[in-house]
C-alpha positions as a Markdown table, in Angstrom:
| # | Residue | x | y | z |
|---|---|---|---|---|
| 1 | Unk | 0.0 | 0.0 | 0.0 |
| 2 | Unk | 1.0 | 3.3 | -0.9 |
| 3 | Unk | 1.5 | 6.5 | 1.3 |
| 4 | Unk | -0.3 | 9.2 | 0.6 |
| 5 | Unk | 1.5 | 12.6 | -0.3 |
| 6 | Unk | 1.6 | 14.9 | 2.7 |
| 7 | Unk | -1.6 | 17.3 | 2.9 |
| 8 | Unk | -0.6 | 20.9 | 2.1 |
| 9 | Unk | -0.3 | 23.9 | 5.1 |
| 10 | Unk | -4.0 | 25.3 | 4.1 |
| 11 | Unk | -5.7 | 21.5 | 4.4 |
| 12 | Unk | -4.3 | 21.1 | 7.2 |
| 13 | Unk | -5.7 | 23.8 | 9.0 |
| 14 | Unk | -9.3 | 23.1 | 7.3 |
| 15 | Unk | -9.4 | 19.1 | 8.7 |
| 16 | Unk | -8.2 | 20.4 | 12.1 |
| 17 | Unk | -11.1 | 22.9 | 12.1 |
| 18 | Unk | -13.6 | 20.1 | 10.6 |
| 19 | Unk | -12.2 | 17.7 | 13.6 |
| 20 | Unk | -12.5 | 19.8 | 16.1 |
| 21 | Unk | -16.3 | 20.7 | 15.2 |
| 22 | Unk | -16.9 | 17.4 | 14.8 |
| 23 | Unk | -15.6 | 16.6 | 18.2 |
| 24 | Unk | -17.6 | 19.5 | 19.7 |
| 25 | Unk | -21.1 | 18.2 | 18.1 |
| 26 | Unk | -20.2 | 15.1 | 19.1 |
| 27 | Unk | -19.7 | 16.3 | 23.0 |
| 28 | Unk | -23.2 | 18.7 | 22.5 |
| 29 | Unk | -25.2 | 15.5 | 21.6 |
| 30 | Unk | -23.8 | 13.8 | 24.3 |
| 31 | Unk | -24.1 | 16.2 | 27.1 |
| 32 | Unk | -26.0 | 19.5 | 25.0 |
| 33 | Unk | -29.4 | 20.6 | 26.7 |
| 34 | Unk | -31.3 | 18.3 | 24.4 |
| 35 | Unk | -28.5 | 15.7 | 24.2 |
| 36 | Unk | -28.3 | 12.1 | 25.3 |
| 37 | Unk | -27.9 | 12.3 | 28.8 |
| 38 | Unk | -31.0 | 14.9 | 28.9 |
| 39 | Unk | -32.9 | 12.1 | 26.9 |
| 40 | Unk | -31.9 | 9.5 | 29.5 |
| 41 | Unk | -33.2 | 11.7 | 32.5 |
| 42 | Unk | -36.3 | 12.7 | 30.9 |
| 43 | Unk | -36.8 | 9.1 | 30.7 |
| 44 | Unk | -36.5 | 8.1 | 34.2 |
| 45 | Unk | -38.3 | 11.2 | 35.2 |
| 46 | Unk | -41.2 | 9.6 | 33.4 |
| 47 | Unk | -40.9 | 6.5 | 34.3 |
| 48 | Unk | -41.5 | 7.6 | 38.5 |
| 49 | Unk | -44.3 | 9.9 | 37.0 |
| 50 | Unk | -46.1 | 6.9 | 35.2 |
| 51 | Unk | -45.7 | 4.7 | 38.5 |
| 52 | Unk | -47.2 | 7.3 | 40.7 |
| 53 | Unk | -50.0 | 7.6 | 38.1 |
| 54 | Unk | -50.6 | 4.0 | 38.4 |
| 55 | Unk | -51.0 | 4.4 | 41.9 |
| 56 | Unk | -53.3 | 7.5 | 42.1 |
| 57 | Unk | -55.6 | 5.6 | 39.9 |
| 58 | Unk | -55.5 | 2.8 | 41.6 |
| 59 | Unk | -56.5 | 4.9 | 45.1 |
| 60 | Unk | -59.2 | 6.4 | 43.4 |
| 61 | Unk | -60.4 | 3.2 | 42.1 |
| 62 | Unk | -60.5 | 2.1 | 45.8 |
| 63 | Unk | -61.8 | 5.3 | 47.0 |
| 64 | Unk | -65.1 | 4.7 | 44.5 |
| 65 | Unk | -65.7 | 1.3 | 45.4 |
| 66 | Unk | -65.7 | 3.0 | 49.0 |
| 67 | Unk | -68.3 | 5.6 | 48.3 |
| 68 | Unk | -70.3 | 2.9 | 46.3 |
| 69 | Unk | -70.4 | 0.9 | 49.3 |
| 70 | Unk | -71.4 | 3.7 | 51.5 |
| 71 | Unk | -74.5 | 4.5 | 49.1 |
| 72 | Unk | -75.5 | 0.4 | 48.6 |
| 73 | Unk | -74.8 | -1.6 | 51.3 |
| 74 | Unk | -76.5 | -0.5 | 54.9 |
| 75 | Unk | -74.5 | -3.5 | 56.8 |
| 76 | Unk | -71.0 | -1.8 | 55.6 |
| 77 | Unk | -72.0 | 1.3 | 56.7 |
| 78 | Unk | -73.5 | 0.3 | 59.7 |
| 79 | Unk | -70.5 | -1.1 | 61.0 |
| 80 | Unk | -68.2 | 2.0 | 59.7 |
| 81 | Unk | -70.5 | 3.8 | 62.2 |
| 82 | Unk | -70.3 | 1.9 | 64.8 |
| 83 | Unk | -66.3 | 1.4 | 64.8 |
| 84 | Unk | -65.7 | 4.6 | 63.4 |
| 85 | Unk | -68.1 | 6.7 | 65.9 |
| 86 | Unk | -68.8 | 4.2 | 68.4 |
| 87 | Unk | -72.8 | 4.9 | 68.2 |
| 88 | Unk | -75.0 | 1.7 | 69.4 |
| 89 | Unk | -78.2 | 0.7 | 68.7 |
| 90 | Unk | -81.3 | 1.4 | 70.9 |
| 91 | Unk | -80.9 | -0.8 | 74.2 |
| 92 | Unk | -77.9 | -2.0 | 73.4 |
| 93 | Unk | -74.6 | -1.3 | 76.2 |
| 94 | Unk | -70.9 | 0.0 | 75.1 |
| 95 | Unk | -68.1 | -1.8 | 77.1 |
| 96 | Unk | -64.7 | -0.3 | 76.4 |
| 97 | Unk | -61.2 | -1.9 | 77.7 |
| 98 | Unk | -58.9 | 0.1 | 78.3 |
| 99 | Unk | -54.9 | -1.5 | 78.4 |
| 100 | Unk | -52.8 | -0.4 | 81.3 |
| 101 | Unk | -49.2 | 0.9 | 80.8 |
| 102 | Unk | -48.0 | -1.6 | 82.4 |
| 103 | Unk | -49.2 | -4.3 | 80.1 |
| 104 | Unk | -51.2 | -6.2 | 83.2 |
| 105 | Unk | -54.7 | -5.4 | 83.7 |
C-alpha cells in the first residue's frame, strides 16, 4: 500500500477545524441541553411519573368502590358507624377496655 503525499499547510488547517467541530457536536449531543444524557433523565423522570400515576388511579379506584359501598350496602355502613363513631343501637350497652401501661390489667 502506498502512502499518501503529505496534505498541504491550508488542508491542514481546514481538517483540524472540521475535527475539532466534529468533536464539539459530538460532545453537545452527548451532554448538550437536548442531548443524550437529557434524553436518558427525561426518561426516568417519566418513568417515577407513570408509576405514581398507576398508583393514584388505583386509590381512586378504591376510594369509589368505597363511596359505592357507602351509598348500597346499609351493613358496611352500619359497622363504619359503629367502629368509626362508636354509636349503638337502641338498648344495646358499650363496654370499652382500656390496656394499662403496664401491660397487666
Amino acid at each position: 500500500m502506498a502512502l499518501l503525499p503529505p496534505l498541504p499547510r491550508k488542508h491542514k488547517g481546514t481538517l483540524v477545524t472540521c475535527v475539532v467541530l466534529l468533536t464539539l457536536l459530538v460532545v453537545d449531543a452527548v451532554y448538550g441541553d437536548h442531548g443524550l444524557a437529557h434524553l436518558s433523565r427525561m426518561r426516568a423522570e417519566q418513568g417515577e411519573l407513570e408509576h405514581a400515576a398507576f398508583e393514584l388511579q388505583q386509590a381512586n379506584q378504591r376510594l369509589r368502590e368505597h363511596i359505592a359501598k357507602l351509598r348500597s350496602d346499609d351493613t358496611y355502613l352500619e359497622k363504619l358507624v359503629r367502629e368509626r363513631l362508636g354509636l349503638v343501637k337502641k338498648g344495646e350497652i358499650l363496654y370499652r377496655f382500656t390496656r394499662s401501661s403496664s401491660g397487666v390489667q
